[in-house]
The first five atom37 places (N, CA, C, CB, O) and aatype in JSON, in Angstrom:
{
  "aatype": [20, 20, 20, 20, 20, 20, 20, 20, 20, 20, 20, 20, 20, 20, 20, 20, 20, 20, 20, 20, 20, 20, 20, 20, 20, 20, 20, 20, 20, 20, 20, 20, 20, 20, 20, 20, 20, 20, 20, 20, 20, 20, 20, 20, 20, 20, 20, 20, 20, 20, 20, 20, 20, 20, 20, 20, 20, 20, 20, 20, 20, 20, 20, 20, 20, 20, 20, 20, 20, 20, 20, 20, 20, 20, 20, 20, 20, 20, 20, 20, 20, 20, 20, 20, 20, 20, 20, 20, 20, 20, 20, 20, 20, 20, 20, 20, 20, 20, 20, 20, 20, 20, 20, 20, 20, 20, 20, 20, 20, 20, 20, 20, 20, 20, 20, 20, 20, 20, 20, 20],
  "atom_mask": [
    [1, 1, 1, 1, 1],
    [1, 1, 1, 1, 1],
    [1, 1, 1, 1, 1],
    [1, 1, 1, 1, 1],
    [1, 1, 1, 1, 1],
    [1, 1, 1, 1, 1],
    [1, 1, 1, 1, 1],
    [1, 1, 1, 1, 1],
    [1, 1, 1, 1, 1],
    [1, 1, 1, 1, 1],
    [1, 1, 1, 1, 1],
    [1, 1, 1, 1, 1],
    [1, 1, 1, 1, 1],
    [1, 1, 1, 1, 1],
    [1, 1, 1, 1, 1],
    [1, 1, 1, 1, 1],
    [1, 1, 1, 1, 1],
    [1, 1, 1, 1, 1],
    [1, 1, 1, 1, 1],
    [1, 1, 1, 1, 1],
    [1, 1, 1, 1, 1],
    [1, 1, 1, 1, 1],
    [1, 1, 1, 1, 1],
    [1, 1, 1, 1, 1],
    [1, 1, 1, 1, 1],
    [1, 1, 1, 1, 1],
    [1, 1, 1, 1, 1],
    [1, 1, 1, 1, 1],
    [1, 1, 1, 1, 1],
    [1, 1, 1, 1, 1],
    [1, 1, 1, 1, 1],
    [1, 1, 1, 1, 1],
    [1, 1, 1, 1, 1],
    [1, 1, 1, 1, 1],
    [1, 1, 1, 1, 1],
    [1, 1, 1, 1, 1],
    [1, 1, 1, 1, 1],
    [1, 1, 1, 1, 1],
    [1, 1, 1, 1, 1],
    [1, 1, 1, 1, 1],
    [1, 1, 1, 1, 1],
    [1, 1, 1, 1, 1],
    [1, 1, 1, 1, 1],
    [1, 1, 1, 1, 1],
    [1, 1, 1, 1, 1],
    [1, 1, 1, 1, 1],
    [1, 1, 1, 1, 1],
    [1, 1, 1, 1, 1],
    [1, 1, 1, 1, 1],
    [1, 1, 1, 1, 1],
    [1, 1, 1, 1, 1],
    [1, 1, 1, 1, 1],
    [1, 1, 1, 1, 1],
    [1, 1, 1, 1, 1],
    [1, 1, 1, 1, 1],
    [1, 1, 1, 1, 1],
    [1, 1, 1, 1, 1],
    [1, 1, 1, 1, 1],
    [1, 1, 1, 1, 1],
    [1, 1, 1, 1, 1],
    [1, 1, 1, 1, 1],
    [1, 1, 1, 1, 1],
    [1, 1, 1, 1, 1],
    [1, 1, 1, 1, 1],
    [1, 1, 1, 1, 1],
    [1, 1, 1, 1, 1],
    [1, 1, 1, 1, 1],
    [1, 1, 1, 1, 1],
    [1, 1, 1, 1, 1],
    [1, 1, 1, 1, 1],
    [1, 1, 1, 1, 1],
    [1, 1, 1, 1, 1],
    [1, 1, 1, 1, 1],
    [1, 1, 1, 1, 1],
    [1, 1, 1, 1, 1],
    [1, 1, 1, 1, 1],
    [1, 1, 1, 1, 1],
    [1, 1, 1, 1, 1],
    [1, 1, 1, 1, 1],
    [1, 1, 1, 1, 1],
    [1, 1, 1, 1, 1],
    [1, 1, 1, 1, 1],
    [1, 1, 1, 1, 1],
    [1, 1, 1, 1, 1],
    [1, 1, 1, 1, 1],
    [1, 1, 1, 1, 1],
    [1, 1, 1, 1, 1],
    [1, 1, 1, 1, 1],
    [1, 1, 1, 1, 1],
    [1, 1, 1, 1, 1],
    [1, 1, 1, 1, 1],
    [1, 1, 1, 1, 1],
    [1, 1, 1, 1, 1],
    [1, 1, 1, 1, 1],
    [1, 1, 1, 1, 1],
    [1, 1, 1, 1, 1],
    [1, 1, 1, 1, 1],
    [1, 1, 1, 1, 1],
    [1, 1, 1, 1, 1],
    [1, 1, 1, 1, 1],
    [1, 1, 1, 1, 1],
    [1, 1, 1, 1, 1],
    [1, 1, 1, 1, 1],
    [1, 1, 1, 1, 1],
    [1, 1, 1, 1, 1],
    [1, 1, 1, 1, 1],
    [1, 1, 1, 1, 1],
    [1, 1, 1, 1, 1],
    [1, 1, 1, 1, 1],
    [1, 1, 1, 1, 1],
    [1, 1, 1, 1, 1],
    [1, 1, 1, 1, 1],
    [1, 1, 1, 1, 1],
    [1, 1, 1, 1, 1],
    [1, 1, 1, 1, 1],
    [1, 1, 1, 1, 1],
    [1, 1, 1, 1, 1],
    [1, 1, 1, 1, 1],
    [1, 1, 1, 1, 1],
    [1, 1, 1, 1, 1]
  ],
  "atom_positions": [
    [[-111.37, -96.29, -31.88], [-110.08, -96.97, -31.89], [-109.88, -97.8, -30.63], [-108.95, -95.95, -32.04], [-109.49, -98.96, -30.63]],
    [[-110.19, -97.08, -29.54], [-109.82, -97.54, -27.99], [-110.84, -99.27, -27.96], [-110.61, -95.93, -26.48], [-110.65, -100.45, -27.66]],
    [[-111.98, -98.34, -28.5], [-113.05, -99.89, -28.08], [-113.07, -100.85, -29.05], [-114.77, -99.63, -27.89], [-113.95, -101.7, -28.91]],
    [[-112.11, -100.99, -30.34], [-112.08, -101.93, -31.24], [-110.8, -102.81, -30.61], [-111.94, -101.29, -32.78], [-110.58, -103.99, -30.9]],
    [[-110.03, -102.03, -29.72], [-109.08, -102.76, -28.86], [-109.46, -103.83, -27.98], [-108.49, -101.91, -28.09], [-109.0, -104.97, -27.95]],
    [[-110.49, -103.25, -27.14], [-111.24, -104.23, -26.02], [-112.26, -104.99, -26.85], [-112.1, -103.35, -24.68], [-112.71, -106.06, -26.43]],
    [[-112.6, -104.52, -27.89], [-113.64, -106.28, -28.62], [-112.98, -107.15, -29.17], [-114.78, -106.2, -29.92], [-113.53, -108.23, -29.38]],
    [[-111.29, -106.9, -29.66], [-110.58, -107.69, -30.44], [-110.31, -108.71, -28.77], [-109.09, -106.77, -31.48], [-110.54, -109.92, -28.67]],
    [[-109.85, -107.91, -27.75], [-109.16, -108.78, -26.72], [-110.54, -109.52, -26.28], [-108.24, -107.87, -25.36], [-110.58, -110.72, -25.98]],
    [[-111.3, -108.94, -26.29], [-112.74, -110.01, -25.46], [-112.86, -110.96, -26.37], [-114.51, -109.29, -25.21], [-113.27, -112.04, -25.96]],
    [[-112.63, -110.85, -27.5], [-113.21, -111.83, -28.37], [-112.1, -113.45, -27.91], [-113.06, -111.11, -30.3], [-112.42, -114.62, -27.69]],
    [[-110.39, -112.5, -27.95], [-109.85, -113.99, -27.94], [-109.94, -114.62, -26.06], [-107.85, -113.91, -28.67], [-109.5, -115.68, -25.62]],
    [[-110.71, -113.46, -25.25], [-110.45, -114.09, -23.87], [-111.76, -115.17, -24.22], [-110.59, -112.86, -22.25], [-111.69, -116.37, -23.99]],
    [[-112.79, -114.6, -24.72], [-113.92, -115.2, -24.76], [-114.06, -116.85, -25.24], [-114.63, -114.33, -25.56], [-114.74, -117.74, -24.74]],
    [[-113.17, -116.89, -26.37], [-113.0, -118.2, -26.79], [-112.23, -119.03, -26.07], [-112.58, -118.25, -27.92], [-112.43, -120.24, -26.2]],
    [[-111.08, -118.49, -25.08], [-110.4, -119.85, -24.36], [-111.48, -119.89, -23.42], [-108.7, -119.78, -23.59], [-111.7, -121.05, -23.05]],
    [[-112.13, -119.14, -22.96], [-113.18, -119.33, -21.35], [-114.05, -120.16, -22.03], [-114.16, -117.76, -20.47], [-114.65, -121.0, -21.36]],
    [[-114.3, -120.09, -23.55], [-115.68, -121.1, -23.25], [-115.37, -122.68, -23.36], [-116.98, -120.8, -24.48], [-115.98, -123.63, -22.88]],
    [[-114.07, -122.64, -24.26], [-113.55, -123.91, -23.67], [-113.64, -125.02, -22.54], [-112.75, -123.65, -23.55], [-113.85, -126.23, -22.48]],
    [[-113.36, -123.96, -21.66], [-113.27, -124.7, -20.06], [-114.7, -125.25, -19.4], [-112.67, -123.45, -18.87], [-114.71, -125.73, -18.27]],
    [[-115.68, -125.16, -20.04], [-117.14, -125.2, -19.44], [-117.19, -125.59, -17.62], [-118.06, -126.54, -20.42], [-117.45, -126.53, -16.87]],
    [[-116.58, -123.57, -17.58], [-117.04, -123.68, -16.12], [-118.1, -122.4, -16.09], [-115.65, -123.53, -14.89], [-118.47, -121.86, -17.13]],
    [[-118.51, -122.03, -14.9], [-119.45, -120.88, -14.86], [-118.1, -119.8, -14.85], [-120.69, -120.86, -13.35], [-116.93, -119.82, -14.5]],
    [[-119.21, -118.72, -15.54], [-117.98, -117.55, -16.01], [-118.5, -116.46, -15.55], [-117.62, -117.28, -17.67], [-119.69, -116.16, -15.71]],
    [[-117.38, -115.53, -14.71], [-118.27, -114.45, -13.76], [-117.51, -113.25, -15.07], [-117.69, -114.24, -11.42], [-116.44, -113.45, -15.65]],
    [[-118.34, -112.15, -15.23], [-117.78, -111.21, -16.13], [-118.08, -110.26, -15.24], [-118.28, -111.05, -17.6], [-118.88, -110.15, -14.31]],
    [[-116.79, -109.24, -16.02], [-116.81, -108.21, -15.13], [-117.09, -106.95, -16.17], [-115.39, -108.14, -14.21], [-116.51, -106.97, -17.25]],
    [[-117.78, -106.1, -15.92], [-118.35, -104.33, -16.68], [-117.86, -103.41, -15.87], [-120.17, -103.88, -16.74], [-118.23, -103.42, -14.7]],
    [[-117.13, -102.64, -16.23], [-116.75, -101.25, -15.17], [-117.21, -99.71, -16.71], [-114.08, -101.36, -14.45], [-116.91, -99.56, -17.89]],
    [[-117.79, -99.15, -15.97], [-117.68, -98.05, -16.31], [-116.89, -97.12, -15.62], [-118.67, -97.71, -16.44], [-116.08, -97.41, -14.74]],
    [[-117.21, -95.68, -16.14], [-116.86, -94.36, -15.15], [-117.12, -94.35, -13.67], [-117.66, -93.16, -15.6], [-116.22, -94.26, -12.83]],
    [[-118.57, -94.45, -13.34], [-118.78, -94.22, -11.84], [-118.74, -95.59, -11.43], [-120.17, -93.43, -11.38], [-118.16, -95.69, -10.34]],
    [[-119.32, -97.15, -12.09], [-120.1, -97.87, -11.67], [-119.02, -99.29, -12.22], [-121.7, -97.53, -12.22], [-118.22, -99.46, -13.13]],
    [[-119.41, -99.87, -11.39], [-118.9, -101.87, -11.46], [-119.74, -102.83, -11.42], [-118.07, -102.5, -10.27], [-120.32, -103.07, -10.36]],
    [[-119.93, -103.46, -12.37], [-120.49, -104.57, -12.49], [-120.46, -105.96, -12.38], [-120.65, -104.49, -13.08], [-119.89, -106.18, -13.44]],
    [[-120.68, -107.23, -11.82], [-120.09, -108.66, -12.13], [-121.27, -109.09, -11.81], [-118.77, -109.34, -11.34], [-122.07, -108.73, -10.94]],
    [[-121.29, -110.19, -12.9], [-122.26, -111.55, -13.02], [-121.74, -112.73, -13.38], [-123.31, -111.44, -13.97], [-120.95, -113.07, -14.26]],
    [[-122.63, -113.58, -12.11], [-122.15, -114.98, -12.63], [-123.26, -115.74, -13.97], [-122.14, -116.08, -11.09], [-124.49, -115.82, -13.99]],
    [[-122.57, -116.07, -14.67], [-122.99, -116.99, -15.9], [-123.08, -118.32, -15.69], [-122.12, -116.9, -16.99], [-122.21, -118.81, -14.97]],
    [[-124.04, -119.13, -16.19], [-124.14, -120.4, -16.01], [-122.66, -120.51, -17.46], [-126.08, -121.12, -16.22], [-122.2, -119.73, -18.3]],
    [[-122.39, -121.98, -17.01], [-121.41, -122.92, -18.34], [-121.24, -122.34, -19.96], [-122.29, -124.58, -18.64], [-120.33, -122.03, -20.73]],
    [[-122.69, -122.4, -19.93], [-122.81, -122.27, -21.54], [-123.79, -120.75, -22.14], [-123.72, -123.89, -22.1], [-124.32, -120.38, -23.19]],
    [[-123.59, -120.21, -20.69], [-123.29, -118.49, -20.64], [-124.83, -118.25, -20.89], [-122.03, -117.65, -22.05], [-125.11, -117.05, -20.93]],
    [[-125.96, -119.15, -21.07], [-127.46, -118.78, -21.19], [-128.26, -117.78, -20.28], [-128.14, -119.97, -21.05], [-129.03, -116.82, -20.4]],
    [[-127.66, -118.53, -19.3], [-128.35, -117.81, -17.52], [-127.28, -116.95, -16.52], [-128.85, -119.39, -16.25], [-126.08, -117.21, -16.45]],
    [[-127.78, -116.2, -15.99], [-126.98, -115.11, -14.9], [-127.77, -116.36, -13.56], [-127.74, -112.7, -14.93], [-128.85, -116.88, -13.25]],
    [[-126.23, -116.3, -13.1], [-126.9, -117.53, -11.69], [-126.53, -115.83, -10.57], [-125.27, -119.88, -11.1], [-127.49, -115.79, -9.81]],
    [[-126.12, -115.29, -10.44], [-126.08, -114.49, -9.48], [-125.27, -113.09, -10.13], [-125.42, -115.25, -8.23], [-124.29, -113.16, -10.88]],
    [[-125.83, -111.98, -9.73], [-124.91, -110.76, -9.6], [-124.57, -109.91, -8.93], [-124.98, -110.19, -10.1], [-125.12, -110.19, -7.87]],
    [[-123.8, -108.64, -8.72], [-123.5, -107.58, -8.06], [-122.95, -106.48, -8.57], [-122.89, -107.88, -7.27], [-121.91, -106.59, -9.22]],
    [[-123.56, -105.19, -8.36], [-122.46, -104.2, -8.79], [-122.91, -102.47, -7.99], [-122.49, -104.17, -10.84], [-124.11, -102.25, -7.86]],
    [[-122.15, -101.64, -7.64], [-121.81, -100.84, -7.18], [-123.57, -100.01, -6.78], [-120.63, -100.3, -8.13], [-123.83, -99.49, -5.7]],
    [[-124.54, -100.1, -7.98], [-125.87, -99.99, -7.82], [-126.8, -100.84, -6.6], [-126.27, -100.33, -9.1], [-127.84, -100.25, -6.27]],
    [[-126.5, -102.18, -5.91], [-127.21, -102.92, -5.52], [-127.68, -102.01, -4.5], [-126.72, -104.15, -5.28], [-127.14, -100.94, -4.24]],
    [[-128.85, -102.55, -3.85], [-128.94, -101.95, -1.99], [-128.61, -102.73, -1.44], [-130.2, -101.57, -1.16], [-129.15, -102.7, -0.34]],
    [[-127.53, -104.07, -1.63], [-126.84, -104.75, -0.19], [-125.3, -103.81, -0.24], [-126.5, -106.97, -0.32], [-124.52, -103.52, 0.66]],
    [[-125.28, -103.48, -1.76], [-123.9, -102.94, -1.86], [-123.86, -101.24, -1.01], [-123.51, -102.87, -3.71], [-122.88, -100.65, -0.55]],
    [[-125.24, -100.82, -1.05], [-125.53, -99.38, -0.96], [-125.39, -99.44, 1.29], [-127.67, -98.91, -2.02], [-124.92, -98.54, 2.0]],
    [[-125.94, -100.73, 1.75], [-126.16, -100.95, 2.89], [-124.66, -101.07, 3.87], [-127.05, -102.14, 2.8], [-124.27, -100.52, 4.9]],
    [[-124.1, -102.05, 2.95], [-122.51, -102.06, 3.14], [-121.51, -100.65, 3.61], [-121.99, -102.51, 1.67], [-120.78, -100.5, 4.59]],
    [[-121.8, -99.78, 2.52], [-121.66, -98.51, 2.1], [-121.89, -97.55, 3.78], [-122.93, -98.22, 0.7], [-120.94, -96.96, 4.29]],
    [[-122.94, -97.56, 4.28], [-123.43, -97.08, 5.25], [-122.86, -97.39, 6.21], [-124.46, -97.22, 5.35], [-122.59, -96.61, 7.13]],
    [[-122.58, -98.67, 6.18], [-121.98, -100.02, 7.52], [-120.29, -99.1, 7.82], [-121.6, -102.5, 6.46], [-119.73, -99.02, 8.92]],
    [[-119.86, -98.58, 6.68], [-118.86, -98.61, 6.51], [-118.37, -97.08, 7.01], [-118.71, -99.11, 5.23], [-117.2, -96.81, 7.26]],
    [[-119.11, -96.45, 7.09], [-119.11, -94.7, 7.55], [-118.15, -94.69, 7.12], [-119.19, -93.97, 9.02], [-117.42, -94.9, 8.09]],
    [[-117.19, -94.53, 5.82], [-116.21, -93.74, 5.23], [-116.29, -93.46, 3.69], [-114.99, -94.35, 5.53], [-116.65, -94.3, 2.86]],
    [[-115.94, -92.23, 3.43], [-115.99, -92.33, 1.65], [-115.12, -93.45, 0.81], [-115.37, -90.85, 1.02], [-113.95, -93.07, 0.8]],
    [[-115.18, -94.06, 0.46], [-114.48, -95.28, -0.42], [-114.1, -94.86, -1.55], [-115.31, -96.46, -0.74], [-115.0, -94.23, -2.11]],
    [[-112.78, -94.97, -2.38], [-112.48, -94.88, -3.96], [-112.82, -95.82, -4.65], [-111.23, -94.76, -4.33], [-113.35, -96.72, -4.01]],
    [[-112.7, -96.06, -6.17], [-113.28, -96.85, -6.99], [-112.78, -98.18, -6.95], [-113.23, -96.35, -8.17], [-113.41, -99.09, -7.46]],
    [[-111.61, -98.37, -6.33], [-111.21, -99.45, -5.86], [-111.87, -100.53, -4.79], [-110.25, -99.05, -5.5], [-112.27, -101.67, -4.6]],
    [[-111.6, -98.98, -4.15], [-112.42, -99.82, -2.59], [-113.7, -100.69, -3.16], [-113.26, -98.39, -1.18], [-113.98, -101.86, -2.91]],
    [[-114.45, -99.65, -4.1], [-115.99, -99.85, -3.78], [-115.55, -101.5, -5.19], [-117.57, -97.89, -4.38], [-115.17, -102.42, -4.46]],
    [[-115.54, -101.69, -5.76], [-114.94, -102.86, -6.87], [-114.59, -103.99, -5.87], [-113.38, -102.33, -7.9], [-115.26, -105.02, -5.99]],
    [[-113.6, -103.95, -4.88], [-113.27, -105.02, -3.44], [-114.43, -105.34, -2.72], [-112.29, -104.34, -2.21], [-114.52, -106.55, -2.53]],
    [[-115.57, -104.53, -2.16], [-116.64, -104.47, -1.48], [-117.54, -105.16, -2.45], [-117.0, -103.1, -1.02], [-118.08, -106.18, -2.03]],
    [[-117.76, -104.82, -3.57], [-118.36, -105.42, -5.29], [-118.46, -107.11, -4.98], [-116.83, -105.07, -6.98], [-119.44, -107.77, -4.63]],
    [[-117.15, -107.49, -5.23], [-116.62, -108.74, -5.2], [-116.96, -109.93, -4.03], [-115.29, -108.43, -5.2], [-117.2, -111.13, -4.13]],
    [[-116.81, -108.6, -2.35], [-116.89, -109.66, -1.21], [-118.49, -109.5, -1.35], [-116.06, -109.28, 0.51], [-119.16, -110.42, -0.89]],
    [[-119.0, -108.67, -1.81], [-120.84, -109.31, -1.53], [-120.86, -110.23, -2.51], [-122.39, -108.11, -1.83], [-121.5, -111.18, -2.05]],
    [[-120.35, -110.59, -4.15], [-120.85, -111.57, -4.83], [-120.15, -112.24, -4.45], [-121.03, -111.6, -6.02], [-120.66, -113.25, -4.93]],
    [[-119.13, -112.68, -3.81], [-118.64, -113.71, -3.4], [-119.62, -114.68, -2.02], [-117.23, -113.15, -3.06], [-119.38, -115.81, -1.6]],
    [[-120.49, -113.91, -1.69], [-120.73, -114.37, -0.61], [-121.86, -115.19, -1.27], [-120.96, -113.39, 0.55], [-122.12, -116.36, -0.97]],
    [[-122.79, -114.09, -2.63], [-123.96, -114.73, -3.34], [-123.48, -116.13, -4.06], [-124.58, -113.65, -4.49], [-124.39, -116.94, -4.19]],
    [[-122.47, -116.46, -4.44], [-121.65, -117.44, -4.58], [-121.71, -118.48, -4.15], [-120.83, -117.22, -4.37], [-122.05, -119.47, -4.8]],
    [[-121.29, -118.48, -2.65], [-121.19, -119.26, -1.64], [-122.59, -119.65, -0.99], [-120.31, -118.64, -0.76], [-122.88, -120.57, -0.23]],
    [[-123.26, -118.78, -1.46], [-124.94, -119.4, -0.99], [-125.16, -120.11, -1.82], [-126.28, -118.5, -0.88], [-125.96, -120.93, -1.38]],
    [[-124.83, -120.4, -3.28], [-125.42, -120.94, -4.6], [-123.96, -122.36, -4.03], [-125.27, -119.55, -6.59], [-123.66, -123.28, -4.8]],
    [[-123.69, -122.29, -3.47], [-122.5, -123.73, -3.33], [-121.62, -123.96, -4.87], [-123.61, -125.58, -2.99], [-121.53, -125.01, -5.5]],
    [[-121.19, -122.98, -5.11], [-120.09, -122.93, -6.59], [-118.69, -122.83, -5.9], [-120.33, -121.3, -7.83], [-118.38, -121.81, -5.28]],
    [[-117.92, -123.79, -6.01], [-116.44, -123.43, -4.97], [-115.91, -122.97, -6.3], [-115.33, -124.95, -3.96], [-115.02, -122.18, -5.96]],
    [[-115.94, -122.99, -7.94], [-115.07, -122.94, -8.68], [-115.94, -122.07, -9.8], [-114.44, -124.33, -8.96], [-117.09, -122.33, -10.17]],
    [[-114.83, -120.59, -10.4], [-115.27, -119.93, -11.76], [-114.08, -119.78, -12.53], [-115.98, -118.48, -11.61], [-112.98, -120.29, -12.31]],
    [[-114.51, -118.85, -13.69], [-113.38, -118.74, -14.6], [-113.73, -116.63, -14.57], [-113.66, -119.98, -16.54], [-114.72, -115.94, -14.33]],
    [[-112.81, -116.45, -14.82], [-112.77, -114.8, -14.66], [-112.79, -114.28, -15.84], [-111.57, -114.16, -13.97], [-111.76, -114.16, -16.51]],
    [[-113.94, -113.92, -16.24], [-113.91, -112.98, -17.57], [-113.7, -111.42, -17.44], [-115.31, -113.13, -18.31], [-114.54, -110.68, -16.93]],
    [[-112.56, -111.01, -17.92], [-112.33, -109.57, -17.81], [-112.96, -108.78, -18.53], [-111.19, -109.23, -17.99], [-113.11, -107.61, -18.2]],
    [[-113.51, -109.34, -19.76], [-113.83, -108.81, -20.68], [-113.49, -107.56, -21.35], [-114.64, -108.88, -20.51], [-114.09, -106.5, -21.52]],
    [[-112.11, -108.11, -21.74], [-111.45, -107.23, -22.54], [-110.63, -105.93, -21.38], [-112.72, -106.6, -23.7], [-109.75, -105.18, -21.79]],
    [[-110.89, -105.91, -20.65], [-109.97, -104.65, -20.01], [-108.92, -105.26, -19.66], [-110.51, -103.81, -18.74], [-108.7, -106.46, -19.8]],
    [[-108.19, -104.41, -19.15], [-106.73, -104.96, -18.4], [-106.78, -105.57, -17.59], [-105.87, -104.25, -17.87], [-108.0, -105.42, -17.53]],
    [[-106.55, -106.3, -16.68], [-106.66, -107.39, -15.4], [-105.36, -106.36, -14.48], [-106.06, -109.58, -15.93], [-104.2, -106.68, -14.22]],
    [[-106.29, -104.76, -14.07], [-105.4, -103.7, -13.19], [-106.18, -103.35, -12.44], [-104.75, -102.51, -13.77], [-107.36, -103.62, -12.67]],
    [[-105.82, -102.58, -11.2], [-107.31, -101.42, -10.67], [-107.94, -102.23, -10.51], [-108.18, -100.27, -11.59], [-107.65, -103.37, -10.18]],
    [[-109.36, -101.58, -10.81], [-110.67, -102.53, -9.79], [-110.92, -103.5, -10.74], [-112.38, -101.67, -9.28], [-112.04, -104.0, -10.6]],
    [[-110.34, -103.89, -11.57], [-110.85, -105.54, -12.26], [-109.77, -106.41, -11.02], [-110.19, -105.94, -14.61], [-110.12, -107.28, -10.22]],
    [[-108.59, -105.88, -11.21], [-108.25, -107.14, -10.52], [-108.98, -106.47, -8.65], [-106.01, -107.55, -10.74], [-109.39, -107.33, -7.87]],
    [[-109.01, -105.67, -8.42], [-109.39, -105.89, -7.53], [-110.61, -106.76, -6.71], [-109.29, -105.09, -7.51], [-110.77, -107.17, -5.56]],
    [[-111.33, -106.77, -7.89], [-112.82, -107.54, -8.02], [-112.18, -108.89, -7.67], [-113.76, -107.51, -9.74], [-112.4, -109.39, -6.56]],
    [[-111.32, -109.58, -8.66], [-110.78, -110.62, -8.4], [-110.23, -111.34, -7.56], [-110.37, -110.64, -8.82], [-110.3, -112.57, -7.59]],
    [[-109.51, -110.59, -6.55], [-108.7, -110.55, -5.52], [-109.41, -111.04, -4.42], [-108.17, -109.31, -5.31], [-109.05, -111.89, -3.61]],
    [[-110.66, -110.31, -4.5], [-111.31, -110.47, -3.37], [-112.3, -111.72, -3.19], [-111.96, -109.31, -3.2], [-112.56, -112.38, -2.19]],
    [[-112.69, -111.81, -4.34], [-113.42, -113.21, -4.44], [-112.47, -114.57, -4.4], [-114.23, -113.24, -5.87], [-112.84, -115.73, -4.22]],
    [[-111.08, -114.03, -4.61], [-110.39, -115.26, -4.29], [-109.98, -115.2, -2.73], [-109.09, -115.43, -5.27], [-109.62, -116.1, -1.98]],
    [[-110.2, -113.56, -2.45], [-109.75, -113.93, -0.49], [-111.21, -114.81, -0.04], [-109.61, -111.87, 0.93], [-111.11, -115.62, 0.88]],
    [[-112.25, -114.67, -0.56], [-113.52, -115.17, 0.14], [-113.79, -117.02, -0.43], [-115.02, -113.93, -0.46], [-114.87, -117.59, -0.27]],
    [[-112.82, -117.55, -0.95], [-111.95, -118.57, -0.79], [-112.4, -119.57, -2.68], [-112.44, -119.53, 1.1], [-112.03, -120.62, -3.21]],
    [[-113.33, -118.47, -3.03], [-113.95, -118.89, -4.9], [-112.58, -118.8, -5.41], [-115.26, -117.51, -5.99], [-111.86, -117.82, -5.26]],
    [[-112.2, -120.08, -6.14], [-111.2, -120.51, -7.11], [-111.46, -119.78, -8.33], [-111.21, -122.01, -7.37], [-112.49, -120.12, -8.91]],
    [[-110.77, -118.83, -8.86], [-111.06, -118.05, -10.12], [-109.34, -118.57, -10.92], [-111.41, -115.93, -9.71], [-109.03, -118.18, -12.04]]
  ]
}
């Protein structure tokens, strides 16, 4: 029931984003773990990703000597792909939630890639 909810909503986010033919970063959250990738235009190619698994994310982690909540670690998510971003010279995306709520660590993901100055 729950997940026929989030394919009905992905489906209609999915169709205004492809409209816009910009690169589309999507976001995956599970239980423990967060995911985001950037998509080329016409969604063929992953131009860059990040998620809670990486070892820059795991290195960060260390940098950071404190336990982090799922939030935190989703904000930290965001400022490393934001940075992979900014190496690829993309000033502009479109935010695919894919289907979850835009609350918690989705928007937090978001937040942060817009503090690291990516137009979402």
């Amino acid at each position: 029931m729950f997940n026929n909810v989030i394919k009905k909503r992905q489906k209609k986010i999915r169709k205004k984003i492809e409209k816009q033919h910009e690169n589309r970063l999507t976001v995956y959250k599970s239980n423990k773990h967060i995911y985001a990738q950037l998509y080329n235009f016409n969604g063929t190619n992953i131009i860059t990703s990040a998620s809670t698994l990486d070892k820059s994310f795991k290195e960060e982690i260390i940098k950071q000597d404190k336990q982090l909540n799922k939030t935190e670690k989703a904000s930290l998510v965001g400022n490393i792909l934001a940075e992979k971003i900014k190496a690829k010279n993309i000033k502009q995306v479109v935010f695919d939630r894919s289907g979850f709520k835009f609350h918690g660590r989705i928007k937090a993901i978001a937040d942060s890639i817009k503090k690291n100055g990516i137009i979402c």
